[in-house]
C-alpha positions in Angstrom: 20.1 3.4 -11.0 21.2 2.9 -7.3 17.5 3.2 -5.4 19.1 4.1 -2.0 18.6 7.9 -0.7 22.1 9.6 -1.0 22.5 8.0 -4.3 19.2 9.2 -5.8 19.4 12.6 -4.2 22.6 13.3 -5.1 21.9 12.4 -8.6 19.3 14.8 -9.0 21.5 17.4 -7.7 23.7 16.5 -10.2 21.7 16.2 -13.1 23.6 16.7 -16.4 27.1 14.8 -15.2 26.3 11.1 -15.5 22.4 11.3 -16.0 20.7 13.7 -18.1 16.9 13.3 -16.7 15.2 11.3 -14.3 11.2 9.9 -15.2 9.2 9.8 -11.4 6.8 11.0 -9.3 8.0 14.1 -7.1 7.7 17.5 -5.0 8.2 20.3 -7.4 8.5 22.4 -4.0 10.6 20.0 -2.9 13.4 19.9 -6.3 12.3 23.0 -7.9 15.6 24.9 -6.5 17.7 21.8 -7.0 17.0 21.3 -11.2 14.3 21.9 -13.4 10.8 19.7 -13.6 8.1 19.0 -16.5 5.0 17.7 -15.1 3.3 15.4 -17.1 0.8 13.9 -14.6 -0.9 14.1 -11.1 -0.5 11.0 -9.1 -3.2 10.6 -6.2 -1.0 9.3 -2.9 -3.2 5.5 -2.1 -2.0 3.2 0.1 -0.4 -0.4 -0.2 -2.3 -2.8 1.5 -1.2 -6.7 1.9 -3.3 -9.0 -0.7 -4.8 -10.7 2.7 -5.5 -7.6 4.6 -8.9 -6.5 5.0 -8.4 -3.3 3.5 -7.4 -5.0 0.3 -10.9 -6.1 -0.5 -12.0 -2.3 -0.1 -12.6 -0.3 -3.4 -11.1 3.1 -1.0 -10.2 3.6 2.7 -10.5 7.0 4.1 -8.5 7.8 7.5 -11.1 6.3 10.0 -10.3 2.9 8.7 -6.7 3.0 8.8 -6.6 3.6 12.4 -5.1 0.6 14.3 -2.4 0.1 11.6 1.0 0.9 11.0 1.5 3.2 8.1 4.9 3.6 6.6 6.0 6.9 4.7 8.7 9.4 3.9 10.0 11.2 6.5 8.8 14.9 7.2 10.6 17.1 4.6 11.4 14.5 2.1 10.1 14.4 -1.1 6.3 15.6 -0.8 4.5 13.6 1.5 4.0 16.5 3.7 0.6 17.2 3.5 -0.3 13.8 3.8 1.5 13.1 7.0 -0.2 16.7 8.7 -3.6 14.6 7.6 -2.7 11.2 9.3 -1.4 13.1 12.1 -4.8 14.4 13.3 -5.6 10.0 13.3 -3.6 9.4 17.0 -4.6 5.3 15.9 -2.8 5.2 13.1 0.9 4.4 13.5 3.2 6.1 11.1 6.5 4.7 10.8 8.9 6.6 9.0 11.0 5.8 6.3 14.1 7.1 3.9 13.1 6.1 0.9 11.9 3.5 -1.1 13.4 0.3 -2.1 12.3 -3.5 -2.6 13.5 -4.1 1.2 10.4 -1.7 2.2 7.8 -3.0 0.0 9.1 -6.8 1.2 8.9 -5.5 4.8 5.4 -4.2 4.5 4.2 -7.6 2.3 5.7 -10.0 5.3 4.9 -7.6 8.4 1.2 -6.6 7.5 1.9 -3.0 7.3 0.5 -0.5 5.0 2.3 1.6 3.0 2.0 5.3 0.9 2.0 4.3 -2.5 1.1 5.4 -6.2 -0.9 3.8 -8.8 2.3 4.0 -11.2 3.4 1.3 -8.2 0.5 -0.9 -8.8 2.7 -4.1 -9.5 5.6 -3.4 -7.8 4.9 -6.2 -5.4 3.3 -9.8 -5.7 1.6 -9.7 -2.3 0.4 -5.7 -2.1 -2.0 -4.2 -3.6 -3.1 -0.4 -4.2 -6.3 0.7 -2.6 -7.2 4.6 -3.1 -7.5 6.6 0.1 -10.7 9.5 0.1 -8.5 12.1 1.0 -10.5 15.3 2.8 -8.5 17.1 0.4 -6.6 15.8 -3.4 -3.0 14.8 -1.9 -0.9 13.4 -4.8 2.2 14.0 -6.5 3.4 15.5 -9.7 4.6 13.2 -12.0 7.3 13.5 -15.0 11.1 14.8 -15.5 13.4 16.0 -13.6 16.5 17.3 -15.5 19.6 19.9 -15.2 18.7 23.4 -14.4 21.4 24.3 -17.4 20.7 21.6 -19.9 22.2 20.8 -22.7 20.6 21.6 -26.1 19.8 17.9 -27.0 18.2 17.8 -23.2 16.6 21.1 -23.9 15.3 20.3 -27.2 14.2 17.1 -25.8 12.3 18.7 -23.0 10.6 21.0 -25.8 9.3 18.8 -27.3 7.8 15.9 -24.8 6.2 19.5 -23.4 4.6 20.4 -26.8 3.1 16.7 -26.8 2.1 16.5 -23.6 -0.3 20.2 -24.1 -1.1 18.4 -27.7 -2.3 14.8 -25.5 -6.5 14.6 -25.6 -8.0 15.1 -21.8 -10.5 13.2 -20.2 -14.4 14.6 -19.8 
């Protein structure tokens, strides 16, 4: 799949025609209107942090200490990074540079220029040279993760969807 914006966004708003379902983290505010969502998982927003930055060697950051950085993130209205944005806001220090989407180009950008990113576990190895640190959000910012798929779905989709929902209430929880 193409990982630039207007191709991925105009996939998902066409769901059914040459891709019947898409596996990621997303906004279910943000795609609910456009196609149907299953969420599988929660995935805390952490930041990506340079293997020779500081912050690397930190088991969590909270806001404080990512003032004096450059933070790079979705644009405002774009995919569900909303909330975290209002949050960084409130840190004048921190420098948020924003971006489209995601795509090697970023995460090489970020590994070479020393600048943090808003990341995922899921992402964990995306990149040789960044690691995931968790941020100690005031508040639990993350993202749901799971399926995006038609909002008219054919009945192998459907039945498909049926079922990964049945064995996703049927999975064992933690505690």
């Amino acid at each position: 799949m193409p990982d630039d914006t207007e191709t991925i966004d105009s996939l998902i708003t066409h769901l059914g025609e040459s891709v019947d379902m898409i596996a990621t983290a997303f906004d279910a505010a943000y795609w609910g209107d456009v196609c149907g969502t299953l969420t599988l998982d929660r995935e805390p927003l952490c930041v990506a942090v340079p293997r020779d930055h500081a912050l690397a060697r930190k088991p969590f950051v909270s806001l404080p200490d990512l003032e004096g950085t450059r933070l790079h993130l979705l644009s405002r209205h774009h995919g569900g990074n909303d909330r975290a944005r209002d949050l960084l806001e409130r840190h004048p220090a921190i420098e948020l540079v924003n971006i489209d989407h995601y795509d090697l180009d970023t995460f090489n950008e970020c590994a070479q220029s020393g600048d943090l990113l808003i990341s995922k576990p899921m992402w964990d190895d995306v990149h040789p040279q960044l690691v995931n640190v968790p941020v100690d959000w005031p508040e639990p910012i993350g993202l749901d993760y799971g399926l995006l798929y038609p909002r008219d779905p054919s009945p192998a989709v459907t039945a498909f969807i049926d079922r990964i929902r049945e064995l996703s209430k049927s999975r064992p929880t933690a505690g």
